[in-house]
Wavefront OBJ file of the C-alpha trace (Angstrom):
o trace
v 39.627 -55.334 -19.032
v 40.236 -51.570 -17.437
v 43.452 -50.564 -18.579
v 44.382 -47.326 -17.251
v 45.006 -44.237 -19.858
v 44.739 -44.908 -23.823
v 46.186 -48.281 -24.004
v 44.837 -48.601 -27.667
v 46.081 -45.546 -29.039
v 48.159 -45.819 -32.335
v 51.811 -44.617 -32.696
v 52.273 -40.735 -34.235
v 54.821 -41.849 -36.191
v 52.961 -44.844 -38.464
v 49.430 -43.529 -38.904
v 50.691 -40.151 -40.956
v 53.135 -41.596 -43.391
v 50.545 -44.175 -45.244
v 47.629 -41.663 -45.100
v 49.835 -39.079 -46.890
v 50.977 -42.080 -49.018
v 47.523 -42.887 -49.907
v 45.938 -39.105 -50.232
v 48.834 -38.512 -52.682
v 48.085 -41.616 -54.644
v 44.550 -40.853 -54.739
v 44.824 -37.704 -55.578
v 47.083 -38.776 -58.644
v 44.489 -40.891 -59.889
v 41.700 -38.371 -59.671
v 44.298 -36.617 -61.976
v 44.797 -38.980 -64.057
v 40.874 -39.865 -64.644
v 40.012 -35.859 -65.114
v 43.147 -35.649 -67.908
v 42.090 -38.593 -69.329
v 38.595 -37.859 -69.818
v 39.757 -34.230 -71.075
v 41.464 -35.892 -73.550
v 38.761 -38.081 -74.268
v 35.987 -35.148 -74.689
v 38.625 -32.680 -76.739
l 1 2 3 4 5 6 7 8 9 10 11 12 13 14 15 16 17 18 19 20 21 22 23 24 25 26 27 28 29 30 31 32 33 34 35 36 37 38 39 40 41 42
């Protein structure tokens, strides 16, 4: 199968709203864990 041009590229649109979902989730977590264990060491 030669397609011409990037037939499998992904839409702009989809791929940046679930990786900011997901970087902001993780990132909460990461807060969470380093408050927690704050907490837990104080």
């Amino acid at each position: 199968m030669s397609g011409t041009g990037p037939a499998h590229n992904p839409p702009k649109g989809w791929s940046k709203g679930p990786l900011a979902l997901i970087l902001g989730l993780a990132v909460l977590i990461a807060a969470f864990f380093l408050v927690y264990a704050l907490v837990l060491l104080l």
